[in-house]
C-alpha positions in Angstrom: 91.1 84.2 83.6 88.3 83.9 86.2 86.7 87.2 86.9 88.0 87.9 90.5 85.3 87.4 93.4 83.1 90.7 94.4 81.1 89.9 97.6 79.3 92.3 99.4 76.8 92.7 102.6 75.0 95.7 102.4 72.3 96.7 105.9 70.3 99.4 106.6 68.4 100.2 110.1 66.4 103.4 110.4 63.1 102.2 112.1 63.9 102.3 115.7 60.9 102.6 118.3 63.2 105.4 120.2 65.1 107.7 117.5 64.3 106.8 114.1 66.2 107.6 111.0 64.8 108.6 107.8 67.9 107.6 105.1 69.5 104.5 106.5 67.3 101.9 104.2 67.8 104.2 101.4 70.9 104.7 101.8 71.3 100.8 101.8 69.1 100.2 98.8 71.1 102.8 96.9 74.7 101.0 97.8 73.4 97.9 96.9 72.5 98.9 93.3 75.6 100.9 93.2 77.6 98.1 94.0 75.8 95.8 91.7 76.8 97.7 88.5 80.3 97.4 89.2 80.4 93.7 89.7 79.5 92.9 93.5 77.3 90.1 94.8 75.2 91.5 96.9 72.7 90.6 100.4 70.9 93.3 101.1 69.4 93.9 104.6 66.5 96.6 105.5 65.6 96.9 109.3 67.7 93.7 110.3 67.4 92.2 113.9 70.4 91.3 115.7 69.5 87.6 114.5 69.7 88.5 111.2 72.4 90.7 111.1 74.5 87.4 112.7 73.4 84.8 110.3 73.9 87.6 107.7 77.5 87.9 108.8 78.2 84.3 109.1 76.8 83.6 105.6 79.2 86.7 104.3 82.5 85.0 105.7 81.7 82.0 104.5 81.2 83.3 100.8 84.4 85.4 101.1 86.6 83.7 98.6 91.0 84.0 99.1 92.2 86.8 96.7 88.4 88.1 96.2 87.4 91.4 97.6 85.1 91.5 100.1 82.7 94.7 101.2 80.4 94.9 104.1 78.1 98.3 104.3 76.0 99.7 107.1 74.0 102.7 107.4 71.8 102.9 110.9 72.4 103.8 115.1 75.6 102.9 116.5 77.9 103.4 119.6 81.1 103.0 120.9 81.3 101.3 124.3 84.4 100.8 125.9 86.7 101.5 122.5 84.5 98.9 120.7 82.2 99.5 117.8 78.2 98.4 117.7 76.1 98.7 115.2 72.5 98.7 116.4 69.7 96.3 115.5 66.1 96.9 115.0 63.6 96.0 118.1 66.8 95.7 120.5 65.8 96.3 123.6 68.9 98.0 125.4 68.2 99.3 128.8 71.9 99.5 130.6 75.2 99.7 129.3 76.3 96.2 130.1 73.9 95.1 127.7 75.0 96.0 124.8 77.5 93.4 124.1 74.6 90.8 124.2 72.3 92.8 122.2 74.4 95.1 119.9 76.5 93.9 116.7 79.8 94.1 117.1 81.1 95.4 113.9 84.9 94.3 115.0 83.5 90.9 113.9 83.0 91.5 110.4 87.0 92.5 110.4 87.6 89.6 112.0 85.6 87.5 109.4 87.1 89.0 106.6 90.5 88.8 107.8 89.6 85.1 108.2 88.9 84.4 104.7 91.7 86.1 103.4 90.3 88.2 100.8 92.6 90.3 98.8 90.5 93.6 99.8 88.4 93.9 102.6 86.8 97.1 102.8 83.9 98.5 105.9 82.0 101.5 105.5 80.5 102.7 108.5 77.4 105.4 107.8 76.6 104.8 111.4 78.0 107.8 113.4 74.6 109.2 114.3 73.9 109.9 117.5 73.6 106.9 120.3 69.9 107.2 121.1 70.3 105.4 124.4 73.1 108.0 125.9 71.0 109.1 128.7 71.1 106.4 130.5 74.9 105.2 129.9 78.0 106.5 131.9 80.9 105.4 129.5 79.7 105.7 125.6 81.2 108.4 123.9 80.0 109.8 121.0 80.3 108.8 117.3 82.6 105.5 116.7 86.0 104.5 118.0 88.7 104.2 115.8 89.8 100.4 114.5 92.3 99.5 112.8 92.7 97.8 109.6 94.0 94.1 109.5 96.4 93.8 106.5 94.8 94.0 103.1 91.6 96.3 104.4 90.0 99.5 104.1 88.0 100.9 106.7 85.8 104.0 106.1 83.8 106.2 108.6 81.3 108.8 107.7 83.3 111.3 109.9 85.9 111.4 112.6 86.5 109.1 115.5 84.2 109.9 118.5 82.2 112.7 116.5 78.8 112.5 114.4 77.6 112.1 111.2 74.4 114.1 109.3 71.2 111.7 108.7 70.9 113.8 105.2 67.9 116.0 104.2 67.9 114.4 100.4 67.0 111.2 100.2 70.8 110.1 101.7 72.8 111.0 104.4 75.4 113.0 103.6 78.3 110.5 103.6 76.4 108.5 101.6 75.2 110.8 99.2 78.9 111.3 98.3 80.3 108.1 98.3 77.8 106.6 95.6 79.2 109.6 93.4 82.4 109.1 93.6 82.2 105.3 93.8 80.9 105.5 90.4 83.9 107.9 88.3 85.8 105.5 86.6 89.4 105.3 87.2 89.8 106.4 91.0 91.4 104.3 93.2 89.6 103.3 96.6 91.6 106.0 98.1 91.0 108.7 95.7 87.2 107.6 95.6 87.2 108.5 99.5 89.5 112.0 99.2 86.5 113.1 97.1 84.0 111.6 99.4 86.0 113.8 102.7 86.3 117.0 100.4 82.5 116.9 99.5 81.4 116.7 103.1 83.4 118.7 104.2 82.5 121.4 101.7 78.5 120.1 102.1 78.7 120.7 105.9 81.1 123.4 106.5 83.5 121.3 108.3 81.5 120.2 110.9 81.9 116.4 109.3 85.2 115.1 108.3 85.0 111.5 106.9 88.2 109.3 108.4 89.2 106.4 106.8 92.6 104.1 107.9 94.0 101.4 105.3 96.6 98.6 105.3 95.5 97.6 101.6 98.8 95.7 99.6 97.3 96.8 96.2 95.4 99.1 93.9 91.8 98.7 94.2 88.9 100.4 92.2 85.0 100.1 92.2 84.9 101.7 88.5 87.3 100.6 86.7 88.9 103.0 84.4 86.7 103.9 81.6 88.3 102.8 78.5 84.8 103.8 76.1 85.9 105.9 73.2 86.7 108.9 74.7 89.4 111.8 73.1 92.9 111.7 74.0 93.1 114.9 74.3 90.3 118.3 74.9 92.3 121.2 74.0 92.2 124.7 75.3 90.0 127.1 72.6 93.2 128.8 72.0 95.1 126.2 70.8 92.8 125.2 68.2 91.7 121.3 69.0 92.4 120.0 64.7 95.9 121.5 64.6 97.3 118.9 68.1 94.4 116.9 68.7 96.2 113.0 69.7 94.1 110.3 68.0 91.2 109.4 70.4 90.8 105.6 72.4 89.9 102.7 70.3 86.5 101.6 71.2 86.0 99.7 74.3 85.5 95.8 73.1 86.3 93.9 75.9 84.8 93.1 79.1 87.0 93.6 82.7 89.2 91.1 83.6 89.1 90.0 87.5 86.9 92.6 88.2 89.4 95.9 88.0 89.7 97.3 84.5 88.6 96.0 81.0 91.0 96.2 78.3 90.1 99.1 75.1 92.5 98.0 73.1 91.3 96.3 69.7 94.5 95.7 68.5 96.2 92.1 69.3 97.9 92.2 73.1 101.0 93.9 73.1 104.4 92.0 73.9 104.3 91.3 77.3 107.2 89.9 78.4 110.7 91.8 78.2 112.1 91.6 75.0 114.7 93.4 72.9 112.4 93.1 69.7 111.2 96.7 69.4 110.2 96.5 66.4 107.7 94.1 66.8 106.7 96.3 69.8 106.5 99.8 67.5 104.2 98.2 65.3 101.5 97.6 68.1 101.8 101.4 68.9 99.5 103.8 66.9 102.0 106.8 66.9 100.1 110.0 67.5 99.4 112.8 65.0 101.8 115.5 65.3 101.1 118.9 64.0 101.4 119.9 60.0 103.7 122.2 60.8 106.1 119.9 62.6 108.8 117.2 60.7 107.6 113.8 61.7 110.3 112.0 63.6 110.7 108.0 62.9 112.6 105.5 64.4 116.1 106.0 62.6 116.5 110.0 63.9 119.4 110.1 65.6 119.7 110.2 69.4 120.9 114.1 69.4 117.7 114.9 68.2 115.6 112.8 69.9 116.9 114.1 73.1 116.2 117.7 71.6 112.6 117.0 71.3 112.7 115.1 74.8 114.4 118.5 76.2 111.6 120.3 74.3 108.8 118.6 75.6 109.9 118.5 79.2 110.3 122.1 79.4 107.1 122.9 78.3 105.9 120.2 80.7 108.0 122.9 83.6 106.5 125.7 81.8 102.8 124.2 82.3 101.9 123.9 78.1 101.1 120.8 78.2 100.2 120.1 74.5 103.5 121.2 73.0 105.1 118.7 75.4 102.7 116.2 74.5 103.4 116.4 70.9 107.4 116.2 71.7 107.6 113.8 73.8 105.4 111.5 71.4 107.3 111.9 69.1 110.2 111.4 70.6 109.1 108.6 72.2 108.2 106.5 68.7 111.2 107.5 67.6 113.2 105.2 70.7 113.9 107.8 73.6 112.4 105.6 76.5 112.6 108.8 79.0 110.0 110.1 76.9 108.1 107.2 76.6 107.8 107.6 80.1 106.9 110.8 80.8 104.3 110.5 78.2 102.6 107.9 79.7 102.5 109.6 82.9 101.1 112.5 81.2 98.0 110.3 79.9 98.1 108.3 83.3 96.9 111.6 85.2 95.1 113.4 82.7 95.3 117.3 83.3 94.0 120.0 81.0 93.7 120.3 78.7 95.1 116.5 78.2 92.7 114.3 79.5 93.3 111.1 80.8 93.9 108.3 78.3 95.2 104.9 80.1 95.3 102.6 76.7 97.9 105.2 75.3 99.1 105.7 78.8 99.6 102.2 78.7 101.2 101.8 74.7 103.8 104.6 75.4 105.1 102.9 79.1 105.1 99.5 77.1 107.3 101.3 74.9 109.7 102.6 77.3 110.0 99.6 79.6 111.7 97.8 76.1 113.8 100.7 75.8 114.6 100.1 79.6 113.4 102.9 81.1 112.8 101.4 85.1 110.1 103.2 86.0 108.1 102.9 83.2 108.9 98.9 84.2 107.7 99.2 87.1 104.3 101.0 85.4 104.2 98.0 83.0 104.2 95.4 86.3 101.5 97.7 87.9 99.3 97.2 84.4 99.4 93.7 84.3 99.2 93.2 88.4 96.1 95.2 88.3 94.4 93.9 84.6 94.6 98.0 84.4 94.1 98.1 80.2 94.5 94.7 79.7 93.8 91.2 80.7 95.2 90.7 84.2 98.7 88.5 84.2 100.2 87.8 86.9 103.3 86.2 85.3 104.0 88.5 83.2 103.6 91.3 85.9 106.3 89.3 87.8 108.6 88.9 84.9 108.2 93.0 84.5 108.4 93.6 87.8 111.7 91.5 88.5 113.0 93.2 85.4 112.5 96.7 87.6 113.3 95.4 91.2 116.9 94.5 89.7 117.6 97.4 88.2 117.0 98.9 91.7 113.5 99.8 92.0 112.0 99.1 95.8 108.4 99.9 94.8 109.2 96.8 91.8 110.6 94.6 94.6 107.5 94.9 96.9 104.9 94.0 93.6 107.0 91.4 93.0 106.9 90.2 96.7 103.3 90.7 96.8 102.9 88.9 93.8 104.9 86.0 95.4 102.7 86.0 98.6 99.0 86.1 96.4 99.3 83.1 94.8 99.2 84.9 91.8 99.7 83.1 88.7 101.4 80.1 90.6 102.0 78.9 94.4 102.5 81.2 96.9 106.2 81.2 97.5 107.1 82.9 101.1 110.3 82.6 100.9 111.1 84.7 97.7 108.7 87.6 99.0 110.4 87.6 102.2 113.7 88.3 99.8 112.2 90.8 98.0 110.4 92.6 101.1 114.0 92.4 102.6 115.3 94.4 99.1 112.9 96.9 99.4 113.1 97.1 103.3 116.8 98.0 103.1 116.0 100.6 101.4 113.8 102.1 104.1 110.2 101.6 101.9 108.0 101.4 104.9 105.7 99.3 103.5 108.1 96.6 102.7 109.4 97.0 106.6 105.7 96.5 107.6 105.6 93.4 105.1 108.5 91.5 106.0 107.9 92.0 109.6 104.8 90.0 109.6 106.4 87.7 108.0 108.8 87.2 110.6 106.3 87.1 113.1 104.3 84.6 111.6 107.1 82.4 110.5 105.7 82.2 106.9 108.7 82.4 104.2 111.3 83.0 106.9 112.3 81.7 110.6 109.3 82.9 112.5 111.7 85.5 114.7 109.9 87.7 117.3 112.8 90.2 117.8 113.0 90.5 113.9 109.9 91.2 113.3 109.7 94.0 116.2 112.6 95.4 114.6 111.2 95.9 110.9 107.5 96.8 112.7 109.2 99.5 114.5 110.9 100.8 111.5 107.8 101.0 109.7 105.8 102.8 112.5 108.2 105.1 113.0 107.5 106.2 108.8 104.0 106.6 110.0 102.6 103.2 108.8 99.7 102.9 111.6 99.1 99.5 110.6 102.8 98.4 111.5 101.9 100.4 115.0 98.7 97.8 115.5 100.3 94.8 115.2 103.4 95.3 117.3 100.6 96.2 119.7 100.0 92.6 119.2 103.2 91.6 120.1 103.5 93.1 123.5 100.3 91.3 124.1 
């Protein structure tokens, strides 16, 4: 499969006549490497007039490729006029307040290009809430940015709140910045978590007085790193507990390159079953079991259920009681020996990572293929999630539908909006409307927000379903009223 489409457009302005900025171009040159190493295309601007910045622009949307990601940077001056975003060129010359439309970029455009070329992420990051160097002579700008919102499948980022201002940096970066390339760079994070970090950092760094602000309406899971799948140890165990008596076997080597651009498979053995299947033992043998302590009796496949469940009762009470490593080695064990609730909860234990078990996704991964044959839902759903994402292994879109259908019928709403997402992506086939709108309207019934939000753009673009105006201010409004902001924007749209 192709690797999936990383475009970005990266501009720095710092060397204004009026109120120049010292970390802008750095800031830019530092993104752009960043992004580089983790798979992005990247144009790179330094000082950019307002006719480059436009031709820029225009050459980004028209490299934006459907179901790519998309990523558009800027670090520099800008201003809010009139609830609308500019970003500032270099050797503007802005005298009045009315100018600015004519000689400012307006950054609303890049959403609008992006949103054009329907990317499967679009993400902005704004570094530009310094402070408006023509102010003086304006009687409307406000400080800082003004919020926008985030057409479906984006991710906006500012350096700090709407309408306040962000710190130019003392170190080579602003501050914003300075965070961002670290935590753009941990494997593993999702966008979102990448960006908590970011917000906690600065707001640590400047005692509050910055707060990053970020608003999404992404459909999916998104990382810049993905998770790093090198040989690293299941498991770093507390000095007490004495790491050779419950160390779990450490990752296989990392062998294989990422797959669309999310996360590159560790795994050396041959791909795991990946369709539903009652075969488990074919399954069993493409699971390393773990090492369980001397002292323990190894449990196989033929124990009974009774004592299965005894060491699944074990392990989750230690999990309750916080001793993490004698419910790891319980529930492994009872999970190789056919208890899919452990299999579960196993993998979720290696899917977070908390000490002193650190993060392992390939057995993360092993123990919820395990449990989704045994039929454990949730760890279904996990399984659809893997394979949606190329999370571990190579990205399959068919078989993260067939696993996803497998959960959404035995009730799960989160399975029945991957699957409809799936359906709407053109993800391993044609885009078929009409079944996502029937899966949206699963989960939707079940009050997930998110599928409310998804099925009532669907009803208000006509696209899978009679386009039905009152419908879709009915499922709009449901979702708004569960705090989905994006829902909130677009019946905006509607009343206009």
């Amino acid at each position: 499969m192709a690797r999936e489409h990383r475009i970005a457009l990266v501009i720095g302005n710092g060397n204004y006549r009026s109120a120049p900025l010292v970390n802008p171009v750095n800031d830019a040159r530092a993104m752009s490497e960043a992004l580089r190493s983790v798979g992005f295309r990247v144009t790179l601007l330094e000082d950019a007039t307002l006719r480059q910045m436009f031709i820029a622009a225009r050459e980004f949307g028209d490299t934006l490729q459907q179901g790519g990601v998309g990523l558009f940077f800027y670090a520099g001056h800008g201003m809010q006029i009139k609830g609308r975003n500019y970003l500032i060129p270099i050797g503007t010359d802005i005298q009045r307040e009315d100018e600015v439309s004519f000689n400012a970029f307006d950054a609303g455009l890049l959403l609008e290009k992006m949103e054009a070329a329907r990317s499967r992420v679009n993400i902005v990051i704004l570094d530009a809430c310094r402070n408006n160097p023509f102010s003086r002579s304006f009687r409307s700008s406000s400080q800082g940015l003004a919020q926008m919102d985030a057409p479906i499948g984006s991710y906006v980022s500012f350096a700090t709140a709407p309408s306040k201002l962000a710190s130019d940096g003392k170190d080579g970066n602003g501050l914003y910045t300075q965070h961002l390339l670290a935590a753009m760079r941990t494997p593993g994070l999702k966008i979102e978590d990448v960006f908590k970090r970011v917000r906690v950092g600065v707001m640590s760094d400047s005692k509050g007085q910055q707060i990053p602000w970020d608003n999404s309406s992404l459909m999916g899971d998104f990382y810049f790193t993905p998770p790093e799948l090198a040989a690293t140890t299941a498991t770093s165990l507390a000095e007490s507990h004495g790491a050779a008596r419950n160390a779990v076997p450490a990752s296989p080597p990392r062998t294989a390159a990422a797959e669309d651009g999310i996360a590159p498979s560790a795994d050396t053995t041959p791909a795991p079953t990946l369709v539903p299947t009652a075969d488990k033992k074919v399954l069993l043998a493409k699971v390393p079991p773990s090492s369980p302590p001397a002292t323990s009796p190894k449990v196989d496949s033929k124990t009974d259920e009774e004592a299965l469940a005894a060491l699944y009762r074990k392990g989750m009470d230690a999990k309750r009681r916080g001793d993490l490593v004698t419910a790891a080695d319980a529930l492994a064990r009872a999970a190789e020996g056919g208890h899919a609730g452990a299999g579960y909860e196993m993998g979720l234990l290696l899917k977070v990572g908390r000490k002193p078990i650190m993060q392992d996704l390939p057995r993360s991964q092993r123990f919820f293929l395990l449990a989704a044959e045994g039929g454990n839902m949730p760890a279904q759903y996990e399984v659809a999630q893997m394979f949606a994402q190329g999370v571990g292994v190579a990205r399959n879109c068919t078989q993260a539908a067939a696993w996803a259908r497998k959960a959404a019928e035995a009730g799960s709403p989160d399975a029945a909006v991957l699957l409809g997402e799936l359906n709407l992506a053109e993800c391993g086939g044609a885009k078929n409307p009409q079944e996502a709108a029937r899966w949206f309207r699963v989960a939707a019934d079940k009050g997930l927000a998110k599928a409310q939000f998804s099925l009532g753009v669907l009803y208000m673009n006509g696209d899978g379903v009679p386009k039905d105006l009152k419908e879709a201010r009915k499922w709009l409004t449901a979702a708004a009223s569960k705090g989905n902001t994006t829902a909130r924007f677009y019946l905006r749209r509607l009343e206009n």
